[in-house]
C-alpha positions as CSV (number, residue, x, y, z in Angstrom):
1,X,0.0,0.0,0.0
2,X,1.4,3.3,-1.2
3,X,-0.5,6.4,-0.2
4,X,1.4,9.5,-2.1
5,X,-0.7,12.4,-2.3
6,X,1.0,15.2,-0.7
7,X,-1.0,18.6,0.3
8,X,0.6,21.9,-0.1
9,X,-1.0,23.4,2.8
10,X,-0.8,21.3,5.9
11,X,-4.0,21.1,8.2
12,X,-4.3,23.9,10.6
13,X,-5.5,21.9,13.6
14,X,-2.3,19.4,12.6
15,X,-0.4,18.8,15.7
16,X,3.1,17.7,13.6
17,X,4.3,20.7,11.9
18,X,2.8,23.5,9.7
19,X,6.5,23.1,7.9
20,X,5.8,20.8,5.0
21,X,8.9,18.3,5.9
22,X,8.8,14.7,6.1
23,X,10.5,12.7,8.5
24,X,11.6,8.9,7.6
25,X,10.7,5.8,11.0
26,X,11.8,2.3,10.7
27,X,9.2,0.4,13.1
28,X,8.9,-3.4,13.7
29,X,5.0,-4.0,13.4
30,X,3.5,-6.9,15.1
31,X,-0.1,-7.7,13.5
32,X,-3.2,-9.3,15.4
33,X,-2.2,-8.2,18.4
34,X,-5.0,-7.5,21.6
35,X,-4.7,-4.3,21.6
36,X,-3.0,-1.1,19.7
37,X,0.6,0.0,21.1
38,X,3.3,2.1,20.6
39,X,6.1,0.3,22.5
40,X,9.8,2.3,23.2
41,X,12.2,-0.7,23.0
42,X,15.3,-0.1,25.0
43,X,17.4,0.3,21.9
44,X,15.6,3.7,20.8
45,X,13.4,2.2,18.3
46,X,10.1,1.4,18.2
47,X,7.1,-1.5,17.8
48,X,3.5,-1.0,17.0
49,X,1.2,-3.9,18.0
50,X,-1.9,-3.4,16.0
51,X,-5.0,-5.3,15.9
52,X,-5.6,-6.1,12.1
53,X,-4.8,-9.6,11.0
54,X,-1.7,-9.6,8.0
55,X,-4.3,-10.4,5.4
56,X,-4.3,-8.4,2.4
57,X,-2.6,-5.3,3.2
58,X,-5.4,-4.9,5.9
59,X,-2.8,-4.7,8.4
60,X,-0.4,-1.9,6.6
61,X,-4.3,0.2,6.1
62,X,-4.9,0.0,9.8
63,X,-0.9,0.7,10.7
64,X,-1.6,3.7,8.5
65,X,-4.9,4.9,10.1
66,X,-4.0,3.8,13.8
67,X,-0.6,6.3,13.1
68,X,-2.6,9.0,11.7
69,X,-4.5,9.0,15.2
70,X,-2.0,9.2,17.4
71,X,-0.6,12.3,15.5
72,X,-3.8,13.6,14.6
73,X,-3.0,14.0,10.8
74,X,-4.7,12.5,7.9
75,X,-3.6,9.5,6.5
76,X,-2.9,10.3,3.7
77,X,0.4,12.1,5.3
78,X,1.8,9.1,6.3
79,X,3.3,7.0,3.3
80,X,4.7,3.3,4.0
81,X,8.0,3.4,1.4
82,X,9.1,0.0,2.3
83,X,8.4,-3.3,3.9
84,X,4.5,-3.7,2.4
85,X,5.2,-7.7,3.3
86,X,7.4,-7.6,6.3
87,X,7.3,-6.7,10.0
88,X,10.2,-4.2,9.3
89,X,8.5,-1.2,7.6
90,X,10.1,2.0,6.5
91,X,7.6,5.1,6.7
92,X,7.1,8.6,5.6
93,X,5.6,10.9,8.0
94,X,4.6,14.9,7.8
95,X,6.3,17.0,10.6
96,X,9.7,17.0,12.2
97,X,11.8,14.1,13.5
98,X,11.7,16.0,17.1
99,X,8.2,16.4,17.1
100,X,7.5,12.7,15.9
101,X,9.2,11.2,18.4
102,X,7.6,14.1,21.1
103,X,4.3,12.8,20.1
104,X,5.5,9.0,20.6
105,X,6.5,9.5,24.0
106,X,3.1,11.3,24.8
107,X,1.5,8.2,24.0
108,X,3.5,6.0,25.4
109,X,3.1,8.2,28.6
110,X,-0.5,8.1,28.4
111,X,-0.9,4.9,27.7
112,X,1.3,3.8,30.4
113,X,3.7,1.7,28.1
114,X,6.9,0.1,29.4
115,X,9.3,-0.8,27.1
116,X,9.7,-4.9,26.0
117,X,12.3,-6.3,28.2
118,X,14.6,-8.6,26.7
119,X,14.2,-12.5,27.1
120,X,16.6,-14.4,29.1
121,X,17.8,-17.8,28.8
């Protein structure tokens, strides 16, 4: 799924940016999952749990539409340039790299989301 239409004139309720610059994020996306998370793993990067199953790009829609949410954008600022097939995913997102990640923490925060600890043994 490849969403590419770009506005010239960014929302004016956006809470990103009202710059029109694009930030890349690499996320690990884990599919029909119980609930939707943003999770902070200790290494600085991060994994979504979503709740669609990996059926027919269903899963890449609802990344898109869940992400859209939790910046309050519209979708169709967000663009998914690689990884259509894979849990690694590479993504194009409106706004600057300080405020994405600012936004992330605030719902990790809110949410109350620790970060995946590492198995042992």
């Amino acid at each position: 799924m490849r969403l590419r239409r770009r506005r010239n004139t960014p929302d004016p309720g956006c809470r990103l940016t009202a710059e029109p610059i694009a930030m890349k994020l690499k996320v690990k996306v884990k599919p029909s999952s119980r609930k939707d998370q943003v999770i902070k793993e200790l290494d600085g990067t991060y994994k979504i749990k979503i709740k669609a199953p990996p059926v027919e790009g269903k899963a890449n829609a609802y990344l898109i539409t869940f992400l859209a949410s939790v910046f309050d954008i519209p979708r169709t600022s967000i663009i998914l340039l690689k990884g259509t097939a894979q849990a690694n995913k590479l993504l194009e997102i409106e706004g600057s790299e300080e405020r994405v990640h600012e936004l992330l923490g605030e719902y990790i925060n809110r949410h109350k989301i620790k970060p995946d600890q590492p198995e042992i043994g």
